[in-house]
N, C-alpha and C positions, 0 to 999 in steps of 0.2 A: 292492915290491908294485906291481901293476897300478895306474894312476890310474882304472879303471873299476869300481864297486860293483856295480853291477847292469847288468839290460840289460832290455830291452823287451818283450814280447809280441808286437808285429809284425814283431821281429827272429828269430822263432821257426819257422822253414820245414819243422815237424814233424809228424808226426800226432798228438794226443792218445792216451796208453796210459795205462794206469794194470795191475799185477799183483797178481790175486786170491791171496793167502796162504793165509788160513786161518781157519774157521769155530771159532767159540769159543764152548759154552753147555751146558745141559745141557736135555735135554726134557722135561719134565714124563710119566705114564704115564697112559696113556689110561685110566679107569677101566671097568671092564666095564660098568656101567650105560649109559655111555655108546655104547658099542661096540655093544648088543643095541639100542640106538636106534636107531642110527646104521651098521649093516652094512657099511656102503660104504665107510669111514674105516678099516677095517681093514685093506684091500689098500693102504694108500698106505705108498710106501716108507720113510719115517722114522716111522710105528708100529710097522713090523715089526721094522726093525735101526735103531741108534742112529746108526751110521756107513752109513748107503745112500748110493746115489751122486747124487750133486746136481751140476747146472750152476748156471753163473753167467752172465747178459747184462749187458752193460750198453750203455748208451744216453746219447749228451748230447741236452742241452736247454737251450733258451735263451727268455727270454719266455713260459713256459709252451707253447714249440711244439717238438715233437722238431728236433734237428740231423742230420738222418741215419738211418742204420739200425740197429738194438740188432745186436752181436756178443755173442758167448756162449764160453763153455770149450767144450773138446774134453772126452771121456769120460774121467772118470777112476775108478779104484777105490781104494777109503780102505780100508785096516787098523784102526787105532786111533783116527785122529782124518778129520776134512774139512778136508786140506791139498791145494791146487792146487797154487800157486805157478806161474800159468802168466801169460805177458803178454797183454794185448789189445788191437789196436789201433783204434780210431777212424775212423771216413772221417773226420775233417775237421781239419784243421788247424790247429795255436795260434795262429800270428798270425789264423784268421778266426773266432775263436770270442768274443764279446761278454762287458762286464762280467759278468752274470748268467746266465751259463753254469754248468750242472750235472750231475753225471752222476748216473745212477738205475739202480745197479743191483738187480738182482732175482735173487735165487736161489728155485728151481726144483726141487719133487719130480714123483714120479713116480706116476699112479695109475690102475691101471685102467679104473676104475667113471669115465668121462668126465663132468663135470658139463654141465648143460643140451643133453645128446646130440650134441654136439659131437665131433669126431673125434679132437682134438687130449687128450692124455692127461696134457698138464703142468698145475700145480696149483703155485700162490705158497707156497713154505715159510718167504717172507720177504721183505722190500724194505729198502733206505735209500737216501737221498739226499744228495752228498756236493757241494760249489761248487767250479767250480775255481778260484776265483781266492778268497783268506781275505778275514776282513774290513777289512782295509788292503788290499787291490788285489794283492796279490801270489800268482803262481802257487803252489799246492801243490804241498812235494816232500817224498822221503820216505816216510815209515809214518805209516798215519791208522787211528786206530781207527774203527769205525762202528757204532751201536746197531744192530741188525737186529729190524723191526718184523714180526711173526710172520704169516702167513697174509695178508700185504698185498704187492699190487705198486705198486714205486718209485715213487714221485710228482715228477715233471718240475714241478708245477707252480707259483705264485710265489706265495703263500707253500708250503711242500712241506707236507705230511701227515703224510713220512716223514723227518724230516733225521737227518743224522747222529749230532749233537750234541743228546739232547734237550732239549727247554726245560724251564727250570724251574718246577715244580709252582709254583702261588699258593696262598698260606697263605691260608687265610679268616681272619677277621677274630678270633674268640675263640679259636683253634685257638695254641697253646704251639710257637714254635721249639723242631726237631729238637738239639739240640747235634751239632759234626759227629764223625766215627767216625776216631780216631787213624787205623787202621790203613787206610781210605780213602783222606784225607790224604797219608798215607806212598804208597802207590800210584802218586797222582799224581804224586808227586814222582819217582818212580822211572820212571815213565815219559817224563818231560818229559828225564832224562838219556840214556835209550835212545835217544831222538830226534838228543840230541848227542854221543852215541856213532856213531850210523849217518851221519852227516853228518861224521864224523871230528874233531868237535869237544875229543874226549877220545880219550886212545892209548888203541887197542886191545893188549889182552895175552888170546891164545887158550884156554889152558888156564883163566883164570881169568875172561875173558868165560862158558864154557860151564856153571862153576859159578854164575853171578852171576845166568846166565840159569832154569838151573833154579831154586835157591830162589825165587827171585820170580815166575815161575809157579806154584811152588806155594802162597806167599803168596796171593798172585792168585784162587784156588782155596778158599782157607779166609775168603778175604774176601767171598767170593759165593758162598758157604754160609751165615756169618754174616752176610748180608744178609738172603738168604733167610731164614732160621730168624725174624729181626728181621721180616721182614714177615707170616710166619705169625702171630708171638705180637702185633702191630698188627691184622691181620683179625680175629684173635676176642677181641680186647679188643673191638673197634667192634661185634661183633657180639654181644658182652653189653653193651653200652652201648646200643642201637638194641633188643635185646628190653625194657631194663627201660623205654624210654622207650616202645615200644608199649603196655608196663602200664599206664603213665601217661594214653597217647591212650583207653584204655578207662575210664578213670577223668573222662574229657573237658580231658585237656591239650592245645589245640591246639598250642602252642609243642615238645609233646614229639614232637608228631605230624610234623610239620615237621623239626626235626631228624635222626630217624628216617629220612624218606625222604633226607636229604641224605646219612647217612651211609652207608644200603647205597648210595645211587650212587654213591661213592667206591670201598665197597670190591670191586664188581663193574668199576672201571676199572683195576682194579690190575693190573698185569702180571705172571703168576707168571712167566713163562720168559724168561729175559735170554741174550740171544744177539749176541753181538759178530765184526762181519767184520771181517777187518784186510784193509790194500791198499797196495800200495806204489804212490807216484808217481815219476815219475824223475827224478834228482838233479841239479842244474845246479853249476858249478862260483860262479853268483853269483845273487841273488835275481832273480827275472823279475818284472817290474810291469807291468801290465795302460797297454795303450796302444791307444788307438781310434784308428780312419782318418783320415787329416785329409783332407776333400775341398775341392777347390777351391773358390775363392769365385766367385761366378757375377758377370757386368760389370753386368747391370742386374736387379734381383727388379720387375718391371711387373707380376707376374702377383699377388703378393704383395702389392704397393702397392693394386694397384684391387681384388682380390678379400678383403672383409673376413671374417676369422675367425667360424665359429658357435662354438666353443668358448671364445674367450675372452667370458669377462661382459663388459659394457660397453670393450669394445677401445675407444682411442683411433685417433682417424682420422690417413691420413699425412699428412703435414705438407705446408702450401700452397708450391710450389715456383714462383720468381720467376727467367726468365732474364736473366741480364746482360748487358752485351756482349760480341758475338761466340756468340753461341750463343742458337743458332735453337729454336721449338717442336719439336715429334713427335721424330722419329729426326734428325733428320737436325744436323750439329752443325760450326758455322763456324769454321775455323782460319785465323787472321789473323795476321800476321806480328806487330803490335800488341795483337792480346789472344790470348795463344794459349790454348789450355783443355787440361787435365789430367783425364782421367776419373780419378778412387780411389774403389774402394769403401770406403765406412764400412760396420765392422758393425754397429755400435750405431746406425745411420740404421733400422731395422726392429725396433729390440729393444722388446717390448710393456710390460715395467715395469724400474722402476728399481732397479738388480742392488744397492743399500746394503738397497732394501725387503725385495727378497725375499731376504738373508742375514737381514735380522730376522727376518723372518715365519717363515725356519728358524729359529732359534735358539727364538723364541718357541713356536713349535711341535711342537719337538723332543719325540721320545718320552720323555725323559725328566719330562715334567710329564703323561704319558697317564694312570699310576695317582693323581696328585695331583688329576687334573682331574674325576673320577669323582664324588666329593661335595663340590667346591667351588660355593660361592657366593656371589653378589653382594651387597655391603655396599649400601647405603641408594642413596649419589653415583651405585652404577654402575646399579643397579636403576632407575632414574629415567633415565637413559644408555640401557639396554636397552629401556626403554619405548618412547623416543622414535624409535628406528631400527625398532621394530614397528610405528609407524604411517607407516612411509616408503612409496610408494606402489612399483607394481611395476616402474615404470621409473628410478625414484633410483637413484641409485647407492651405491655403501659406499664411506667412504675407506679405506687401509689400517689406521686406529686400531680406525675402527668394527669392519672384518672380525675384526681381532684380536680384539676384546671378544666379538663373537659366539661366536667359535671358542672360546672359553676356556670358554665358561659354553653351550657347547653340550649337554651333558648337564641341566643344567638347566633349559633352555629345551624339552628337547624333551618338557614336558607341554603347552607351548603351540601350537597350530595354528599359529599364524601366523608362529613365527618358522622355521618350514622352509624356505620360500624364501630368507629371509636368512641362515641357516646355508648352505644348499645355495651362494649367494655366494660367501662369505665362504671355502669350499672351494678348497683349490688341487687340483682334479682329477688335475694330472700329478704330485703327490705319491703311491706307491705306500700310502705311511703314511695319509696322511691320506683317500686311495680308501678305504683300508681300515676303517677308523672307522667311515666316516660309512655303507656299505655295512652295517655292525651294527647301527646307531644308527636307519636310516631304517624300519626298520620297526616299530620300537617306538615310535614318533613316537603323539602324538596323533593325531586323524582329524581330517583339511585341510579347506576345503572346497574348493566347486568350482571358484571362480576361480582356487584354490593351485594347483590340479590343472590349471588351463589354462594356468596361467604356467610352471609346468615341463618340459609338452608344449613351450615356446615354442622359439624358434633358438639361446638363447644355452644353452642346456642340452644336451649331448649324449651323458652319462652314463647307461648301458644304467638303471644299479641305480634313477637318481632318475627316470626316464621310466615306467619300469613299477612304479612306484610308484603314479605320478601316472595310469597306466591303471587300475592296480588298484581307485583310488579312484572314478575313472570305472562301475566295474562298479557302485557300492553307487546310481547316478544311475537313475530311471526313465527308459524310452521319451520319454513326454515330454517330461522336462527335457533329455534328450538332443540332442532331434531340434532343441532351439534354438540348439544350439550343432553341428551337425553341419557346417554351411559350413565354420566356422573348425576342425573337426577334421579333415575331408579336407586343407586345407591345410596341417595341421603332418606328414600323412603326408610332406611333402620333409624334415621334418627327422629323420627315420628312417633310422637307421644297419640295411639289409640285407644280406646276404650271396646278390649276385645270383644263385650257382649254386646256391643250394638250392633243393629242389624245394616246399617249405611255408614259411609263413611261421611264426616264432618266437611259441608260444604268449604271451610279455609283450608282444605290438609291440602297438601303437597299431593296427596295418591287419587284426591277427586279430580283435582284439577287437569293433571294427565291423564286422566280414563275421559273428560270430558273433550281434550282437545283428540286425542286418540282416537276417539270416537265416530269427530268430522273429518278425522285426516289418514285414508287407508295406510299411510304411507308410514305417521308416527306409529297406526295399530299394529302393524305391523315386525316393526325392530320394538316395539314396546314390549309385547306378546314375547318377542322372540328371546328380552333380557331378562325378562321377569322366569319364563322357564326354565331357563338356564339355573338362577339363584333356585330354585324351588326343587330341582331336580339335583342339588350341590350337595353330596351327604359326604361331603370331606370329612377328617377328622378336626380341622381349625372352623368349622362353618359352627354357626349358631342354629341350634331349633326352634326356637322362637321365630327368628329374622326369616325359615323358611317357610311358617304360619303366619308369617307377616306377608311375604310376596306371594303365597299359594291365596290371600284372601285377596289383595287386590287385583290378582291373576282372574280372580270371580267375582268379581264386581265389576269387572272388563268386561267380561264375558256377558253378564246380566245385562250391562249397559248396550252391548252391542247388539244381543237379541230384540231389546227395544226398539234400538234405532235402524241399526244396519243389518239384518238376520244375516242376507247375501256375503259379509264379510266377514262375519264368524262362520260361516261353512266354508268360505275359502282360506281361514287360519289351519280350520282341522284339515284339509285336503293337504294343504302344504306341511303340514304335523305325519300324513301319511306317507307324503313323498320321501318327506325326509326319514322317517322310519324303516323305508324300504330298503333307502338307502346306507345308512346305517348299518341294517344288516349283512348288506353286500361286502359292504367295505371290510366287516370285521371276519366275514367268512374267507376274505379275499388275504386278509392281515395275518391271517392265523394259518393259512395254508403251507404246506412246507413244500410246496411246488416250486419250481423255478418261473423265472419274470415272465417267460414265455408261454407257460401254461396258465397263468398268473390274468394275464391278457386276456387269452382262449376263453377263461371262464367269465371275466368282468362280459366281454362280450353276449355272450349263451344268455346270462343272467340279464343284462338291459333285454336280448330280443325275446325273452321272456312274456309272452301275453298277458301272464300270472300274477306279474309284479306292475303291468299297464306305466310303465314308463316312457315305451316305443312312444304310442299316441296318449297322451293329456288330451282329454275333452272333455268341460272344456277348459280352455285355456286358463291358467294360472298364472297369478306373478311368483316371481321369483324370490324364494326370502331375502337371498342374497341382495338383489336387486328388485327390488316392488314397483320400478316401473318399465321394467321387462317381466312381459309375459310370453310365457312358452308353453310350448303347443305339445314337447317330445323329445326326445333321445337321440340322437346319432349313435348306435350300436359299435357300426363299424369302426368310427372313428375314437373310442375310449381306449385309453391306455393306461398302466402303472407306472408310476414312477420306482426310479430305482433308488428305492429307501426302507430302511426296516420297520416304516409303519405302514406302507406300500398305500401313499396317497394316489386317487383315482383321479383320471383326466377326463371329465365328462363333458361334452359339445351338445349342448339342447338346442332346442329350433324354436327359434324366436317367434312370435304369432303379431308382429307389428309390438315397434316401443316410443315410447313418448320422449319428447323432449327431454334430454339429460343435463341441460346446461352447454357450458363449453369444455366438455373434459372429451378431449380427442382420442384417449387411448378407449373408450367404451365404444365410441364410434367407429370405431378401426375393428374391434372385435365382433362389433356387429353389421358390420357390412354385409355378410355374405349372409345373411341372415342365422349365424351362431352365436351363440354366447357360449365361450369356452370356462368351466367352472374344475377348481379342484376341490374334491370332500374326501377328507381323512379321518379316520377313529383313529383314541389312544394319543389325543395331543388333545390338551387346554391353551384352546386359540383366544383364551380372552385378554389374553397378556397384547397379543399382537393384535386385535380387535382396539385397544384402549391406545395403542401407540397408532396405528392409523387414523383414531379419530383424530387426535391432538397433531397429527399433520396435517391432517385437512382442515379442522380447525386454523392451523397455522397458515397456512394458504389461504384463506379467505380474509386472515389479520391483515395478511402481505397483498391480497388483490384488493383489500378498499384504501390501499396508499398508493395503488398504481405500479405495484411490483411483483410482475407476472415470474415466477421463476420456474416456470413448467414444473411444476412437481407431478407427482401422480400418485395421490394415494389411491392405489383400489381396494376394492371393497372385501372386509373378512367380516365374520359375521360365524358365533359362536353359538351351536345350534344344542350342545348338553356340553357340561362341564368335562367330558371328554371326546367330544367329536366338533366338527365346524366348515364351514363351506368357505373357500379362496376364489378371489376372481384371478383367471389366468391372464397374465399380459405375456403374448409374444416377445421374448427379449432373448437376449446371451449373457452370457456371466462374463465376468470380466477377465477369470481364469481359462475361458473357452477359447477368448478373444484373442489371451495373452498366447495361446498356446497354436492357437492357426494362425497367427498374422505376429509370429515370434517377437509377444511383447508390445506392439505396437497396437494401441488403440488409435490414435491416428490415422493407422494403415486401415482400420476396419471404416473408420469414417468416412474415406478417402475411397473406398471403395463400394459403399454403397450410396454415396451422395457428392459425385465428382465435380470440382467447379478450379480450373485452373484460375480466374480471376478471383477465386476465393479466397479468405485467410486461411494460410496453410493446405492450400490448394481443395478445402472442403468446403461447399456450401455455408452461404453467410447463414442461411436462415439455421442448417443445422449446426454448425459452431457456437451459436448465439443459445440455442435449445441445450448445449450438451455446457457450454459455461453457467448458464443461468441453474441448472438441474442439480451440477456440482455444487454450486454452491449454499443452492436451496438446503439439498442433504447434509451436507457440510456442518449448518448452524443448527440444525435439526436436531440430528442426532447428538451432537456436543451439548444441545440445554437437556437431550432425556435420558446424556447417559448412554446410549444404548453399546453394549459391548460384543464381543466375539462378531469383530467384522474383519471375514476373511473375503477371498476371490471369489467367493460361490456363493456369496451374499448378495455380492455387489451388480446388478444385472444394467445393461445397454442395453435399447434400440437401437434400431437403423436409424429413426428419424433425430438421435442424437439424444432424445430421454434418458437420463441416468436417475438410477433408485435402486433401494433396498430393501430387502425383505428378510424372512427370518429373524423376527425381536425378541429373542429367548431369554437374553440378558441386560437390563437396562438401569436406568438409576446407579449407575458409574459401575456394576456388577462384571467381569469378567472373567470367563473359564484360564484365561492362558496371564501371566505374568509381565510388567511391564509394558501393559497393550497402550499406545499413543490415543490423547484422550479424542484427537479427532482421525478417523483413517482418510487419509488424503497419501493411499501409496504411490511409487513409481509411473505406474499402468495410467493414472487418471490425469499428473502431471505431464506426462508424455502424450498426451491428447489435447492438453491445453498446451502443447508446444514447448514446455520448461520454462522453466522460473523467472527467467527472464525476458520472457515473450511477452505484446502487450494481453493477449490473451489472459495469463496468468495473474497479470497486474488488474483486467476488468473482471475475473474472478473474484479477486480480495475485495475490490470494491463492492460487487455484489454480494460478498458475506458480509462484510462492517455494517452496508444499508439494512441489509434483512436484522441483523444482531439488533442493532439500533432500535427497527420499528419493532419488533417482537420484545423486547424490555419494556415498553412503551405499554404494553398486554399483558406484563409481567405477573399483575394479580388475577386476569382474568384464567392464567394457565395454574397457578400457585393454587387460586381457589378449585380449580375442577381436581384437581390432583387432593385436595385437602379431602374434599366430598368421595374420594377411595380408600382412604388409609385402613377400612374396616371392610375390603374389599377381599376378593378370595383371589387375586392377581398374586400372582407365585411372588416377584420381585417385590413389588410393596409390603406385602405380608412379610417377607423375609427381614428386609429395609425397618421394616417398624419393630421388631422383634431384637434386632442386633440394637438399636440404637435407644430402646427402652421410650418409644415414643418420643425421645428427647428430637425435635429436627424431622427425623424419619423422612419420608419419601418426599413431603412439601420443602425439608430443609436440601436437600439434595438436589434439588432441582434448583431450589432457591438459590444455592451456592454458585449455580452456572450463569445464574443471570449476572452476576458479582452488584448486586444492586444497591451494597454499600459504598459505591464507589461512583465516582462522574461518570458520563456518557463517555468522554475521550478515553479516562483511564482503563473502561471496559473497553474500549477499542483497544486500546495498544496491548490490554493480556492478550484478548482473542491473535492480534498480531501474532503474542508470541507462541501460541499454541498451535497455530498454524506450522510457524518456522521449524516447530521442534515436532511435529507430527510429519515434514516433508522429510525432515532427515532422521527421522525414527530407523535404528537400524533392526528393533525387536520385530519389528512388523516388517519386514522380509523373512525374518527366522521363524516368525507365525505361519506365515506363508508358504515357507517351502515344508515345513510341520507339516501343515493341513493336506497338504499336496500329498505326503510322502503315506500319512496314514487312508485317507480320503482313497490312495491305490493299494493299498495292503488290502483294506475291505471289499476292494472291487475283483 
């Protein structure tokens, strides 16, 4: 004997064939009832003759995507039965056809009456779907029977529609095991030897092959009569079963009523007509086992190493590489007679987890525990186990015990909202099995909420079925609550898997969904339009090309959509695209001048009364990008000023033309009294830093106003108009160095003097005492969870009506220019206005930071996940944050940190205590201060 058993699949320099035999079945007769319905049905060729002439195509597939091109039979005509027996071959060849390759073939009648007026006159008389390779690896050869699924064409795809082989029904649960049918049995057996009869396994003897063959077709024959007859007298048992229990539902059985409809959907699934194709595959003298390409292993993966996976969950980073001697940084590598160096690549230097875990995680996971897992559940130890990884925050991670536990009692988990994301985890995606599951499972889910729905949106997700899940849940969100999260949703459009030649975007993606509601809502079209150009217009050196052919297309699919719907408000995008252009150029003409502030002025002024530039009068009226439900009619000339700064921001006053309800934010309505909206627009500053820190205060204020904790904040409105220019809304205020320096230090004195109340605490108005405690504090817990740093006196700005805020966020995520800065500014100036430390003032201060720290924890994932959905942002500080930290934590761990969320609710109270304590008596932030002070006059 040969010492070779088998041979290879790549050894195989063939084309794929496979020989159409022979149609086996009998066809059911069309009943006339049906025929006077249905006219049409009657010209098709196997109504008329039993034996009409039928092709065959077949077609491989691989990955659910065709290999090639479907071949077909040549014409034939049948006598007595549908026998081809002809060969067909393949364009592609065995060694290049892949594990999951399959062929789909389709047989084909013939019919007149053309369906959907189409020209073509063929009509599916049946489909199946057959693997070339079984389920051990090995090619098929030989004679293959194949179920043939009626009125259906062949399904290529992964899992098939149509297989050969079909599955086995599921018993429901009080339904009585069949006993199986002797003469079936027998069948089998008699075929599994035909097989080693045609393989030469058994000598053949001619005269009594030809007898052995007939009886057992006609066996064959009587066997699939008595099937049939057996499923006739099964139908109308069920169906005197299902009337007496409709008797019942009238009698008000609901349980009868219920079964009832289960059982006619059973018995209208039934297959009356059983139709079998046989095909021969060609015979090899030794088994073929499937063998894949082996490609070379590449000398260095650099691209691999630095570029981190969005699909793997919590990837680990590559490993810190130390050179030895002889061997230099970058490329270039020193060969010494004394140390020589040997490049080898390791494979396992790149491998993401460890191949003992993921054999468990198979074995654990195996289908074979899929119907066990359907009604199991957690004993007391594990339930307590599950608990505790439901409160893991959204950037924990799972170990592989944890993911296991999840995955097992995933069915049960899924009445609970919260543990989707940690399911979704716990998923091995590149498992086809396990895609599959969880693709059933996700929509029966309970309803997530919305930070669920943002954490899914995020990088590490990149799964069509959990992404449009997590949009879908997005739909059930109001305009409002939307539009607070719309930064950080423009931003997860780069993690959006499109298919750049298509001409529309995928009715589930994240980028329809927003041009749809965008669409009905001037107000989202608006800041949507205005972030998306922003990205599109961003030719940083750290920005992606791609990500800007990503937002330039749904930038035009906006556009498209809005011409359909709203023409009027895509002419008023481009109007407000020219305003801002004008303006623009004024600014940089006004930047670049070497004039002094005075002449500076002189010309901002000439240029607004310019007729040229039509700023004077807007006709007509326009909303304001800044602000989209202020519309303005025009310029106050006289009234624009420069500020004194070396990027010489502009003070512009427009004239309001009537504005809508703003809600209850008082400072917008204080600026628009007189009928102004006062606006600052600077070139040469990326205000998206301070655009993203205003939204997550206002966000936070709305956390804080649905618990009933009004802390006056005020964020106004920035708004980022190119990756170097941007529009500020002005609030009337003083700095807190202005205060210090006219009312020598005493902010109390400034209190006391624009809002006098001798019965008042500390002789100032309750209401504004109440406004300037509440505002401190607001800011206080604010900027301690974002971080924000370089906060001096000219930061820090006052109203009269006792409003205290900040501005200027240049520095944030714990980043600061100056040394030793207190992680929260709470200086002298702000203490001295709440009366000092031991005033009870001071004491309903700390109380109002604990409560606000408190409730905002409380949201701790819904702030964690907006910030996750920036990390590949072009925001100075986050980009920096993620780059120092190697992705490790980065900007989500930083923030993370301030929540102290590994810790009790009390024990984060008492740090915050003491951060407080050591931020009053900070002595660096006086030495900051008089710093800022002393350069801040050199300049001037």
């Amino acid at each position: 004997m040969d010492t070779y058993t088998f041979a290879t699949s790549r050894q195989i320099d063939f084309p794929v064939c496979l020989r159409i035999n022979a149609l086996e079945g009998k066809q059911t007769t069309v009943p006339h009832s049906v025929l006077l319905q249905h006219p049409e049905i009657r010209h098709v060729g196997s109504i008329q003759n039993p034996v009409s002439e039928l092709y065959v195509t077949a077609q491989l597939w691989a990955e659910s995507k065709p290999l090639g091109v479907p071949v077909q039979t040549p014409h034939t005509f049948f006598k007595n039965n549908r026998t081809w027996n002809k060969w067909l071959e393949l364009p592609v060849p065995v060694k290049d056809c892949p594990i999951s390759s399959q062929i789909a073939i389709t047989i084909w009648d013939i019919s007149p009456c053309p369906l959907n007026g189409t020209v073509d006159h063929n009509v599916p008389f049946g489909g199946t779907t057959i693997p070339l390779f079984d389920e051990d690896g090995a090619l098929r050869r030989g004679r293959q029977k194949c179920k043939v699924y009626r009125k259906t064409v062949a399904d290529g795809y992964i899992p098939s529609s149509t297989p050969h082989l079909p599955r086995p029904k599921r018993r429901r649960r009080n339904e009585v095991p069949q006993p199986p049918v002797p003469e079936e049995e027998e069948l089998v057996r008699l075929e599994l030897l035909f097989k080693k009869h045609e393989m030469n396994e058994i000598p053949q003897n001619d005269w009594l092959d030809q007898l052995v063959f007939q009886n057992v077709a006609k066996k064959a024959r009587g066997v699939d009569e008595a099937a049939r007859k057996r499923s006739s007298i099964h139908k109308a048992a069920k169906r005197k079963v299902s009337r007496a229990k409709s008797d019942k539902v009238k009698d008000g059985d609901v349980n009868g009523q219920h079964d009832s409809q289960g059982s006619n959907s059973d018995a209208e699934t039934e297959d009356e007509e059983h139709f079998t194709l046989y095909i021969d595959f060609p015979r090899w003298d030794f088994p073929v086992i499937f063998e894949d390409h082996e490609y070379e292993a590449p000398r260095l993966m650099k691209e691999f190493q630095n570029t981190p996976s969005s699909s793997a969950v919590g990837a680990k980073p590559p490993p810190e590489v130390r050179y030895g001697p002889g061997i230099a940084a970058g490329n270039s590598v020193v060969d010494e007679e004394d140390f020589p160096v040997v490049q080898i690549f390791d494979p396992e230097q790149f491998q993401r987890e460890n191949p003992c875990e993921s054999k468990h995680r198979r074995l654990v996971r195996s289908d074979r525990t899929a119907l066990y897992d359907v009604d199991q559940k957690p004993n007391a130890k594990l339930r307590d186990e599950i608990n505790e990884i439901l409160t893991y925050g959204p950037t924990q991670d799972l170990t592989p015990q944890e993911k296991d536990v999840i995955w097992t009692f995933r069915r049960h988990l899924s009445r609970d909202k919260r543990a989707l994301t940690k399911v979704v985890k716990a998923t091995d995606w590149n498992s086809p099995s396990e895609a599959r599951q969880m693709a059933e499972l996700i929509p029966k889910w309970a309803k997530i909420d919305v930070d669920s729905a943002l954490e899914l949106l995020g990088p590490t997700y990149d799964s069509p079925v959990v992404r449009a899940y997590a949009v879908d849940r997005l739909r059930q969100a109001g305009d409002a609550e939307l539009l607070l999260y719309l930064l950080q949703l423009v931003q997860a459009l780069k993690f959006e898997k499109y298919d750049s030649k298509a001409e529309s975007l995928p009715s589930s993606s994240l980028a329809k969904f927003l041009i749809d509601r965008a669409s009905n809502n001037f107000i989202l079209g608006n800041y949507l339009h205005w972030y998306l150009m922003v990205e599109c217009d961003d030719q940083g050196p750290d920005t992606n090309a791609a990500n800007r052919k990503l937002f330039a297309r749904v930038e035009y699919h906006f556009m498209v959509e809005l011409e359909k719907r709203a023409p009027e408000q895509r002419k008023t995008l481009l109007r407000q695209a020219e305003m801002i252009a004008i303006l623009s150029r004024i600014s940089k003409e006004i930047r670049f001048n070497r004039s002094n502030r005075i002449q500076k002025i002189e010309m901002l002024k000439k240029y607004l009364a310019d007729p040229k530039n039509e700023l004077v009068k807007i006709d007509p009226p326009i909303p304001l990008p800044l602000d989209p439900e202020v519309e303005v009619s025009g310029i106050y000339p006289d009234e624009a000023t420069v500020f004194k700064s070396s990027l010489s921001p502009l003070l512009l006053y427009f004239k309001t033309a009537g504005s809508a309800e703003t809600g209850d934010s008082s400072t917008q309505s204080r600026s628009q009294s007189q009928g102004k909206y006062p606006m600052i627009f600077k070139t040469g500053d990326d205000l998206r830093q301070d655009q993203l820190v205003i939204q997550i205060i206002e966000l936070m204020n709305n956390l804080l106003l649905k618990e009933n904790l009004d802390l006056k904040l005020t964020p106004y409105r920035i708004l980022a108009t190119s990756p170097t220019a941007g529009a500020v809304q002005f609030i009337p205020s003083t700095a807190i160095s202005v205060v210090s320096a006219k009312y020598k230090g005493s902010v109390l004195a400034y209190l006391r003097a624009n809002n006098p109340d001798a019965s008042g605490p500390l002789g100032v108005r309750k209401e504004t005492m109440d406004t300037y405690i509440r505002s401190c504090a607001g800011y206080c817990v604010i900027m301690y969870i974002l971080g924000v740093g370089d906060r001096h006196l000219d930061n820090l700005l006052l109203q009269p009506s006792g409003h205290f805020f900040h501005i200027d966020f240049g520095f944030i995520l714990g980043r600061d220019p100056k040394p030793f800065a207190p992680l929260i500014r709470l200086c002298k100036e702000m203490v001295e206005g709440l009366g000092g430390t031991a005033s009870p003032q001071y004491a309903q201060f700390k109380q109002y930071c604990f409560t606000a720290y408190t409730t905002l924890r409380k949201s701790s994932s819904l702030v964690l996940n907006l910030f996750s959905l920036m990390v590949q942002s072009s925001v100075q500080d986050i980009r920096l944050v993620e780059e120092q930290t190697g992705g490790i934590g980065g900007a989500v761990g930083k923030v993370r940190e301030r929540f102290h969320l590994d810790v009790s609710e009390e024990e984060a109270v008492r740090l915050l205590d003491q951060v407080l304590a050591d931020s009053v008596n900070a002595v660096f932030g006086v030495v900051i201060d008089r710093l800022h002070e002393f350069v801040q006059g050199w300049r001037a």
